[in-house]
C-alpha positions as CSV (number, residue, x, y, z in Angstrom):
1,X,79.2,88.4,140.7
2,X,78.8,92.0,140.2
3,X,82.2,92.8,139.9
4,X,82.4,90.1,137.1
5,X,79.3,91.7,135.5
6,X,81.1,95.2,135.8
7,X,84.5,93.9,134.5
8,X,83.0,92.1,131.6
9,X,80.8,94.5,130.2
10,X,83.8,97.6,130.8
11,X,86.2,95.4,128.9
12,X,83.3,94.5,126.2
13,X,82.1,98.0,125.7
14,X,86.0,99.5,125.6
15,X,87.7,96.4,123.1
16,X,84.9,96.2,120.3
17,X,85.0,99.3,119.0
18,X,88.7,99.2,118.7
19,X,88.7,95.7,117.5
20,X,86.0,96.0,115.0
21,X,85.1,93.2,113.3
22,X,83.7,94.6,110.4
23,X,87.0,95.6,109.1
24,X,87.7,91.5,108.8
25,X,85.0,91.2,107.5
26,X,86.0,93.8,104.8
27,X,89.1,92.0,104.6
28,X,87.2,88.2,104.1
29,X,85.2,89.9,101.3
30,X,88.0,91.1,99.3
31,X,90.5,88.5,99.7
32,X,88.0,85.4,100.5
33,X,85.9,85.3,97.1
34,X,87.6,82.5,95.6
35,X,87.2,80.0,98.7
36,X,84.2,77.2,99.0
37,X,81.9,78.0,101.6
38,X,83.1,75.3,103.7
39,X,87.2,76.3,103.3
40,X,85.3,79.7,104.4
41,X,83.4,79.0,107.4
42,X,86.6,77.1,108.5
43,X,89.4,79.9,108.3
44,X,86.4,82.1,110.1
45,X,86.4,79.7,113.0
46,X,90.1,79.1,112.6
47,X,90.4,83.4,112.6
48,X,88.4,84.0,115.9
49,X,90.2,81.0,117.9
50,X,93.4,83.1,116.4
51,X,91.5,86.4,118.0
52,X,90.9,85.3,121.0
53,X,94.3,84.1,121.8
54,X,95.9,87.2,121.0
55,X,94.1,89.1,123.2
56,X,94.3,86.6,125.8
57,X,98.2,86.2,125.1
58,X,98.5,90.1,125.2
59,X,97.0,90.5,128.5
60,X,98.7,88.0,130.3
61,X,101.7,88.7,128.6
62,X,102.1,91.5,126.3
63,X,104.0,93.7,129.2
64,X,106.4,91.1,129.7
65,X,107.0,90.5,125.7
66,X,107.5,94.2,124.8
67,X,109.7,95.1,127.6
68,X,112.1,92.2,126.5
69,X,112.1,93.2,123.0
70,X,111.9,96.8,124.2
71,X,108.9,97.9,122.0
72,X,106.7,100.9,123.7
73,X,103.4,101.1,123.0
74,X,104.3,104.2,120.5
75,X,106.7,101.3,118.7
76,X,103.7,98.8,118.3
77,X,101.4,101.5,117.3
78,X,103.7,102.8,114.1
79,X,104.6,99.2,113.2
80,X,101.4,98.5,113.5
81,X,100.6,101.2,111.1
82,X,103.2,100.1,108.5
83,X,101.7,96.5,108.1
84,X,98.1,98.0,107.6
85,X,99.1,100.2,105.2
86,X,101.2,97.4,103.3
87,X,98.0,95.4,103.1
88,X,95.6,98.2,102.2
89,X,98.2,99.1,99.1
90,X,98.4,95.5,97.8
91,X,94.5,95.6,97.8
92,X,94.4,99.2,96.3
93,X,96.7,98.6,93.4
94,X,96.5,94.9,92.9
95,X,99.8,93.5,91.1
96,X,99.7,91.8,87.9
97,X,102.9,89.9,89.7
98,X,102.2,86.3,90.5
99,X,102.2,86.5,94.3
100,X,105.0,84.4,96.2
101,X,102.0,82.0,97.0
102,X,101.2,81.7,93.8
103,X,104.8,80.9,92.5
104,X,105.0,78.3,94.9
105,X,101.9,76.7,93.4
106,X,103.0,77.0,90.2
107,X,106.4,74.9,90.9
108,X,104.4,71.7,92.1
109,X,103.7,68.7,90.4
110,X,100.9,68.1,88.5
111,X,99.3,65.7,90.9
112,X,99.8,68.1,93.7
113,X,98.4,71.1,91.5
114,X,95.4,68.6,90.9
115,X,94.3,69.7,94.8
116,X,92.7,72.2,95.6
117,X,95.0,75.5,96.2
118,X,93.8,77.3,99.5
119,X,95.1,80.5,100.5
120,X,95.3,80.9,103.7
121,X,93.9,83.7,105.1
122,X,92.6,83.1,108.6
123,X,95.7,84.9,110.8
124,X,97.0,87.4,108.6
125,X,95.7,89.7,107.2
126,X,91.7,88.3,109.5
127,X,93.4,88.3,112.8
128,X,96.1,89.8,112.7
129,X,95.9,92.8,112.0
130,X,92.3,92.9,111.2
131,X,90.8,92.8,114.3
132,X,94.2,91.9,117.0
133,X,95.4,94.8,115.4
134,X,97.5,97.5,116.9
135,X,94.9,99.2,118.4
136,X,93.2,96.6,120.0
137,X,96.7,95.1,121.5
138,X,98.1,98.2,123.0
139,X,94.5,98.7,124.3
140,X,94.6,95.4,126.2
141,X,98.0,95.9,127.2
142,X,97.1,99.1,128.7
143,X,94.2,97.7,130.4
144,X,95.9,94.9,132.4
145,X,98.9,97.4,132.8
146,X,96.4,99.3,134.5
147,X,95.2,97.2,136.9
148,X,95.7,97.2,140.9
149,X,98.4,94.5,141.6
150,X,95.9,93.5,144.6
151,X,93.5,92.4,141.8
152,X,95.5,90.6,139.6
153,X,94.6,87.5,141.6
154,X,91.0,87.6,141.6
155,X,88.3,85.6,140.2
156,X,86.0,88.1,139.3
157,X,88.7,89.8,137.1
158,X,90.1,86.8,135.7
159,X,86.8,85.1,134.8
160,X,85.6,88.7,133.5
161,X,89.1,88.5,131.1
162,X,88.4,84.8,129.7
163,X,84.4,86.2,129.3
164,X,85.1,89.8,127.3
165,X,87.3,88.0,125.0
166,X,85.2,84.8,124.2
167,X,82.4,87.4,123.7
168,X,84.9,89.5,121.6
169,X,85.5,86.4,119.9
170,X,82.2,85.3,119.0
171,X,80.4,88.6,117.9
172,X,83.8,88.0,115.3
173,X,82.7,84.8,114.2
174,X,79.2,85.9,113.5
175,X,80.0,89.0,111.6
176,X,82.4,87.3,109.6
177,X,79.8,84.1,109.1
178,X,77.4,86.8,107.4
179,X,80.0,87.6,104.9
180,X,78.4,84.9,102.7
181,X,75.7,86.2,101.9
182,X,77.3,89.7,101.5
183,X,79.5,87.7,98.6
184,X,76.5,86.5,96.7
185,X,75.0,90.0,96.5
186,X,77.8,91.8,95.6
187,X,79.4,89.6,92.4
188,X,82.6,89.8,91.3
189,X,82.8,93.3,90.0
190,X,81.2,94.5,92.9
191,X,83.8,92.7,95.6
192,X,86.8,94.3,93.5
193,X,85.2,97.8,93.8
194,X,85.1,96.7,97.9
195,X,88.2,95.5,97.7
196,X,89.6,98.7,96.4
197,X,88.0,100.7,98.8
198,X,88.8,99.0,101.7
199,X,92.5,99.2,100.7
200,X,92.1,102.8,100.6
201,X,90.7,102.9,103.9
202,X,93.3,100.8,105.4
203,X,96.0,102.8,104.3
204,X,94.2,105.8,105.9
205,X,93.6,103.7,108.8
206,X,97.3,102.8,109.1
207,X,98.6,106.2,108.6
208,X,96.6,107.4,111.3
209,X,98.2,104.8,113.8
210,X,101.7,106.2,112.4
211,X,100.4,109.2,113.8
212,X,99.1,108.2,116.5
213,X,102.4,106.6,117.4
214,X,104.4,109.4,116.6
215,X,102.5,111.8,119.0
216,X,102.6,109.4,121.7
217,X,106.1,109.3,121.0
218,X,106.9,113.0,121.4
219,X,104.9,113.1,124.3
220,X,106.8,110.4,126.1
221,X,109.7,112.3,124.8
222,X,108.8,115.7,126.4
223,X,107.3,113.9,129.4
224,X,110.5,112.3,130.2
C-alpha cells in the first residue's frame, strides 16, 4: 500500500503541471462560446475520457508505437510544437474564411441545416493537444521507459498508473466544468480578447517545444 501511495502521488505531482488543464480550459473558453451548456458539459466529459486514454495508451504503449514509426521523443516534441502553434495562430488571427466545417454545413439540406450544428471540440484541439499534449506524452513515455523491468508486473505500480491518471482525468473535468461560469462573466467581447491571447500564448508555447526538441536533438546528436 505504500508503494501505491508513493507511485501515485510521484506520477500525480510530476504529470499535472505538464498536463495543465487550465490551458483546455483556455481553449474551451475561446472556441466553446457558442455551445449549450449541456452540448458543453458533454464534450468536457467526452475530453477527459479522451485524456485519460491517451495517457494510459502512451504508457502501455507509446515505446512500442514510436519505435515502429521511428519517432524520438525530440520528433514528438517539434511536431508537437508545430500543431500548437497552428492552433494558437488560427485563434490569433481569426479567418474571415468559412472554415472546412463550416462549408460542409453550408452544403446540407435544409432539413438537415434545421439541426443543430455542433462543432466538435472535445479531442482536438481539448485533448489533444491541450492537455495529452506533447509534453505530457513524452513525459509518460519517459516515465514507464524508466521503469525497472522487475516492476513492470506489479500491482502497486499498475494500480498506482490506472489511479494518477483517473486523478489526472478528473481534476480535468472539474477545471473545465468551471468554464461556465467563467463564460457568463466574461461576454462576448471579453472571450475574443481571451481567445486572442491565448493564441498568442500557444504559439509561444509551441515554439518553445520546437526548441525544446531541437536541443534534445543536438544532444542526442553529439551524445551519439
Amino acid at each position: 500500500m505504500g508503494q501505491f501511495f508513493h507511485y501515485t502521488s510521484l506520477g500525480v505531482l510530476s504529470l499535472l503541471p505538464v498536463a495543465n488543464p487550465l490551458t483546455s480550459m483556455s481553449l474551451l473558453l475561446s472556441l466553446g462560446h457558442g455551445l449549450s451548456a449541456a452540448e458543453r458539459n458533454r464534450q468536457v466529459f467526452k475530453s477527459a475520457i479522451y485524456v485519460g486514454v491517451i495517457l494510459l495508451a502512451c504508457f502501455y504503449g507509446g515505446s512500442l508505437i514510436m519505435s515502429v514509426f521511428g519517432i524520438s521523443l525530440p520528433g514528438l516534441r517539434l511536431a508537437g510544437g508545430l500543431i500548437v502553434c497552428y492552433i494558437g495562430f488560427t485563434m490569433l488571427f481569426p479567418s474571415d474564411q468559412p472554415s472546412e466545417e463550416d462549408a460542409q454545413h453550408a452544403m446540407l439540406s435544409d432539413e438537415e441545416k434545421a439541426r443543430p450544428y455542433v462543432r466538435n471540440i472535445a479531442f482536438v484541439p481539448l485533448a489533444l493537444p491541450g492537455t495529452a499534449g506533447p509534453g505530457a506524452i513524452a513525459l509518460v513515455i519517459s516515465m514507464a521507459s524508466s521503469i525497472n523491468p522487475q516492476e513492470r508486473g506489479s500491482l502497486a505500480l499498475n494500480l498506482s498508473v490506472f489511479a494518477t491518471i483517473l486523478i489526472v482525468a478528473g481534476v480535468y473535468w472539474l477545471v473545465l466544468r468551471s468554464s461556465g461560469v467563467i463564460m457568463k462573466a466574461l461576454g462576448e467581447s471579453g472571450l475574443d480578447a481571451i481567445s486572442r491571447l491565448v493564441g498568442f500564448l500557444l504559439i509561444g508555447m509551441g515554439v518553445q517545444f520546437g526548441i525544446n526538441g531541437i536541443s534534445e536533438a543536438i544532444l542526442n546528436f553529439q551524445a551519439g
